[in-house]
C-alpha positions in Angstrom: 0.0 0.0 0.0 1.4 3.4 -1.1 0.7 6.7 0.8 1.1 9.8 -1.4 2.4 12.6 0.8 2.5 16.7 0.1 6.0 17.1 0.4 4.9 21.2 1.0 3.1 20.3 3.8 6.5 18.6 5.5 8.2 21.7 4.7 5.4 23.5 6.8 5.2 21.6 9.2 9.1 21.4 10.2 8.6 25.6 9.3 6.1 26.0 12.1 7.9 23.1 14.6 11.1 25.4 14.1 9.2 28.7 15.1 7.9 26.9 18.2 10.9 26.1 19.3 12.4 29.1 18.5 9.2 30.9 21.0 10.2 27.9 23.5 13.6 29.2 23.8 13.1 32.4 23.8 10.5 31.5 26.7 13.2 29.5 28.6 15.4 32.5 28.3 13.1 35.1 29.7 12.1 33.0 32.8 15.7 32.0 33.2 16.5 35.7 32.8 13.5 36.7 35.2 14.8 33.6 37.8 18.3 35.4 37.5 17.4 38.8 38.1 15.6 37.8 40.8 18.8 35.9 42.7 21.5 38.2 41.2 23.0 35.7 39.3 23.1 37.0 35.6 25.7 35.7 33.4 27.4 38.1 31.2 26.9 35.6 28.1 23.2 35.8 28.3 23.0 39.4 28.9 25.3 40.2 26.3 23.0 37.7 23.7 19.7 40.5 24.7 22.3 43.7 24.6 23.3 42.6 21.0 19.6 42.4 20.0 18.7 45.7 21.2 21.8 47.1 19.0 20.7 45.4 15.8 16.8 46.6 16.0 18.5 50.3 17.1 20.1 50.3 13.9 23.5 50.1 15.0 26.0 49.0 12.3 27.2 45.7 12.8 31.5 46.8 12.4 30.1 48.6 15.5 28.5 45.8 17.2 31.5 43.5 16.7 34.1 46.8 18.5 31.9 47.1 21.3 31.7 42.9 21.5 35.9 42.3 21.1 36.3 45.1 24.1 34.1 43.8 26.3 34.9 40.4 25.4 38.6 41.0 26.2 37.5 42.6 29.8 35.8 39.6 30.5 38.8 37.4 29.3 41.5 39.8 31.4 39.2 39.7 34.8 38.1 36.4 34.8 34.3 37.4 35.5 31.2 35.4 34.6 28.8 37.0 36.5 26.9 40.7 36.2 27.0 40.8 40.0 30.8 40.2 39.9 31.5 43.4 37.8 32.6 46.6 39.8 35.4 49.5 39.7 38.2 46.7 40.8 37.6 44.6 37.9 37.3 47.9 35.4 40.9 49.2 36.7 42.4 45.7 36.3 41.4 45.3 33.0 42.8 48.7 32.1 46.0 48.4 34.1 46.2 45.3 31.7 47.0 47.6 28.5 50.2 48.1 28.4 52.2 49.7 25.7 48.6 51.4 24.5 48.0 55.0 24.3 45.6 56.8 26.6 43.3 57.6 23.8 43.1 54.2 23.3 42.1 53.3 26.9 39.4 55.9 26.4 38.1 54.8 23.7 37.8 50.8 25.4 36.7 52.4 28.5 33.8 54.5 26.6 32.5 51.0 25.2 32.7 49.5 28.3 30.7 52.1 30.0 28.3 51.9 27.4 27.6 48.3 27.9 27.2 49.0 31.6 24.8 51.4 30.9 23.0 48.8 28.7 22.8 46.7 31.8 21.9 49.2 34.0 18.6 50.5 31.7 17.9 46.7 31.6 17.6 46.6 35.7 20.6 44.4 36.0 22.9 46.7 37.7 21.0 49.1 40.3 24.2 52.0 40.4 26.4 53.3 38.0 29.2 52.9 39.9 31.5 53.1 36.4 30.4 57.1 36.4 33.4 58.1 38.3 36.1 56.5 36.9 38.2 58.5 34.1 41.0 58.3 31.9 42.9 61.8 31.3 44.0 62.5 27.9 45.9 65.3 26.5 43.8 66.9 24.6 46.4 67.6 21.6 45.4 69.5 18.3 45.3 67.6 15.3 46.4 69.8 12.7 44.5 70.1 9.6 46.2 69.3 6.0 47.0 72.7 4.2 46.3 73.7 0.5 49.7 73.6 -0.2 50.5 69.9 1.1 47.2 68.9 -1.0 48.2 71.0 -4.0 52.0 69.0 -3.8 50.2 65.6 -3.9 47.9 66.1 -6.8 50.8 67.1 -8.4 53.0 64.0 -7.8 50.1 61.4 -8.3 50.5 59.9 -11.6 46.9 59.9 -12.8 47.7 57.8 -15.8 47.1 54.5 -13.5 43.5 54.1 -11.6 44.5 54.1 -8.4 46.4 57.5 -8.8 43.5 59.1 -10.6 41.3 57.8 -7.7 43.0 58.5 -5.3 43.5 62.1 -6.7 39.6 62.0 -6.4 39.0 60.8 -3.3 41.4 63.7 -2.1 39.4 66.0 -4.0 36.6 65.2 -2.7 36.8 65.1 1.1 38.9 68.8 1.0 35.8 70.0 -0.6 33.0 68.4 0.7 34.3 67.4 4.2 32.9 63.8 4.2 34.4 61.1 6.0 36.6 58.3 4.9 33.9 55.4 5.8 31.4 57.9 3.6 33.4 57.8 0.9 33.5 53.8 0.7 30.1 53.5 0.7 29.6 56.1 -2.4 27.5 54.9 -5.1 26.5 56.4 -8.2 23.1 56.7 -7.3 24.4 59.5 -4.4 25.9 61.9 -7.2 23.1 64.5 -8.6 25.1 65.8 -11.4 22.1 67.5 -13.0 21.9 69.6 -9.4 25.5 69.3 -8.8 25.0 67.7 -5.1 26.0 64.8 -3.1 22.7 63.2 -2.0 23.5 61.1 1.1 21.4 58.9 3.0 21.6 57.8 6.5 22.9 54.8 5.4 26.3 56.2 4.4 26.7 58.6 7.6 27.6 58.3 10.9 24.5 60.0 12.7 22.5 58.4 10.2 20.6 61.7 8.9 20.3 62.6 5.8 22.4 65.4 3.6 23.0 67.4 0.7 26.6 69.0 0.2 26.7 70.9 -3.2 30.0 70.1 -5.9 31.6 72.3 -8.3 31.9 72.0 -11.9 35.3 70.3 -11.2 34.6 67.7 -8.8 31.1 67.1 -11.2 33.6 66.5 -14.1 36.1 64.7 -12.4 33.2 62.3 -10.7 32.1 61.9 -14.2 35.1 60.4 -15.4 35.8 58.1 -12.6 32.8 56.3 -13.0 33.8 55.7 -16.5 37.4 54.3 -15.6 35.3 51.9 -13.1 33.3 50.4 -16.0 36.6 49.9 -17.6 38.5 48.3 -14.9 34.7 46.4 -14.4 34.5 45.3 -17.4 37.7 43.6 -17.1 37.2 41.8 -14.4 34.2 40.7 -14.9 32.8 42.5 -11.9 29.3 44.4 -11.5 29.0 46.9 -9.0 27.8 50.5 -8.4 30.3 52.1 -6.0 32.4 54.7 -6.7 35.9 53.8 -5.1 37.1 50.7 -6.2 40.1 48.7 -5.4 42.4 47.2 -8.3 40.6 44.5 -8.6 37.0 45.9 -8.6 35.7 45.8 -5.1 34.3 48.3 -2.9 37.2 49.8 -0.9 34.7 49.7 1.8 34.2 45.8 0.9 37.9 44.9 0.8 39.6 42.2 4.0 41.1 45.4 5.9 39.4 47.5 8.2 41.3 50.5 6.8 40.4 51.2 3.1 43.3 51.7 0.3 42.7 55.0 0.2 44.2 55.7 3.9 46.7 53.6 3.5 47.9 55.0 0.5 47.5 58.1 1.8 50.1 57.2 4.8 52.2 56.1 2.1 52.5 59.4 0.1 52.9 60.8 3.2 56.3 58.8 3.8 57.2 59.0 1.0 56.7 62.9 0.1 57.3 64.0 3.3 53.9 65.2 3.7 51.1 65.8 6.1 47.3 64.5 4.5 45.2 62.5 6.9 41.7 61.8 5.4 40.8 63.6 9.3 43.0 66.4 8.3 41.0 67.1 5.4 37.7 67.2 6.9 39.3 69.2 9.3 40.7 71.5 6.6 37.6 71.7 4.9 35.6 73.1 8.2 38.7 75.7 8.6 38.4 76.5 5.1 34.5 77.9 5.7 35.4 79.8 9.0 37.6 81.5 6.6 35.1 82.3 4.1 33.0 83.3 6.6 30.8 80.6 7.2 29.1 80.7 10.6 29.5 77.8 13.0 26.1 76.1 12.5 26.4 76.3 9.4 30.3 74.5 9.9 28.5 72.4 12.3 25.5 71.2 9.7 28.4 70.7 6.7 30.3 68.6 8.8 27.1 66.3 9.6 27.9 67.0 13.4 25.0 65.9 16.3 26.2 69.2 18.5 28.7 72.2 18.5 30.8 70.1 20.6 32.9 68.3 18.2 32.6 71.4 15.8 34.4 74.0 17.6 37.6 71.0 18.3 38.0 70.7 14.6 38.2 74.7 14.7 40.8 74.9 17.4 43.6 77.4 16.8 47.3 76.2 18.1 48.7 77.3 21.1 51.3 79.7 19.1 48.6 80.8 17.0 46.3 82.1 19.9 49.5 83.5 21.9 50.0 85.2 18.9 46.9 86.9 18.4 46.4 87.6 22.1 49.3 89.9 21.8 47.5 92.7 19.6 45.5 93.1 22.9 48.3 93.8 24.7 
């Protein structure tokens, strides 16, 4: 005797079996969350699994998630902890008496994330004090200088334009002294974020770090320029057999801001003129050029601060800073 079975209806039903188990899980979580809370016995693995979900339905992007992850995994891994209840300021300065042989703004930087996570925990009601509010790391708060015209003028020079990667590089240079974007912006150009008929960059959230939309206007030069990158990247796409939209591409056709290094060709090659020039072009100096370039021209600071895609004034008026000769020196005339 022969049975003739809907395969489709197999495939349902291990569908919906799935789902339930998924719910069951997620049930046994919860209660074992609730039973945990409840006896102050949270482990950081499990807390960590809910933390990570909140990021990803905030919208945080996931190179993010995986920073804030690595540093808190490594305080975990230098203090030995398991435990929510265990954590407290002891366990924070161990873990950052651990890095040696790192810079301060570096120990900063891990001891923002860490803080952050805390707070996580705390909003959650796993951690009744912020006890972590206290504890700081001094830095010297020293001026990054900006890269001048004349530096930028030398290096378009000496880029031989004839290859790809000198003309887009020549570009990308171009591009963030006049428009001020960042390097991660400019890896995640497309074609579809150039408005050549209105001459602007159209950028969506998706492409900037405070995820709000903007509109930076481009001259006739950086329009024609633009215009013929995107024709050398059908070229160089053509032969090798690649499809893709981006505007900054490596030699071999890929996104810069796809390629195995967290730091795209562009910054590295950058470094490397540097070296080899004796020069001083950071794609931060730019942007930082850029926003000194306005003041100049008269730009007020909102308006700075609204170019530069900046949440507050804050970070504005640092790119703005003047150095320590430079104020002595105008301080005088008041004399």
């Amino acid at each position: 005797m022969t049975t003739d079975v809907d395969l489709e209806l197999l495939k349902l039903t291990s569908a919906k079996q799935q789902l339930n188990n998924i719910k069951r899980n997620e049930h046994k979580i919860a209660a074992l969350l609730e039973e945990a809370v409840q006896h102050h016995t949270i482990k950081i693995s499990h807390a960590m699994k809910i933390v990570n979900q909140q990021w990803i339905i905030n919208g945080m992007r996931p190179r993010t998630i995986d920073s804030y992850n690595y540093t808190f995994g490594k305080f975990i891994e230098v203090t030995g902890i398991e435990y929510i209840e265990e954590i407290d300021s002891a366990k924070i300065y161990d873990y950052l008496g651990s890095l040696t042989n790192v810079k301060d703004v570096t120990i900063q930087a891990r001891l923002k994330q860490i803080k952050a996570i805390l707070g996580r925990f705390h909003d959650n009601g796993w951690i009744p004090v912020k006890f972590w509010k206290h504890i700081k790391i001094k830095v010297n708060s020293d001026l990054l200088e900006a890269s001048t015209e004349n530096d930028v003028a030398i290096l378009l020079s000496l880029l031989d334009k004839s290859t790809y990667s000198g003309f887009r590089d020549s570009v990308a240079i171009m591009l963030m002294y006049k428009c001020g974007i960042r390097i991660k912006t400019l890896g995640l150009l497309e074609i579809k974020h150039i408005d050549f008929e209105n001459k602007l960059l159209r950028l969506d959230g998706s492409v900037l770090k405070s995820h709000k939309p903007q509109l930076l206007p481009l001259d006739d030069d950086l329009c024609a320029l633009l215009q013929e990158l995107i024709k050398q990247n059908l070229i160089l796409s053509k032969q090798r057999k690649r499809k893709n939209t981006h505007l900054f591409l490596s030699y071999l056709a890929i996104p810069i801001c796809k390629t195995v290094s967290p730091s795209n060709a562009i910054a590295k090659n950058l470094w490397q003129y540097n070296k080899k020039w004796g020069l001083k072009i950071t794609c931060h100096g730019l942007r930082r050029a850029y926003a000194q370039n306005l003041i100049k021209r008269g730009a007020d600071i909102n308006l700075v601060s609204a170019a530069l895609n900046h949440s507050d004034l804050t970070s504005t008026t640092k790119y703005l800073g003047l150095s320590l000769n430079k104020v002595a020196q105008e301080l005088r005339d008041y004399l």
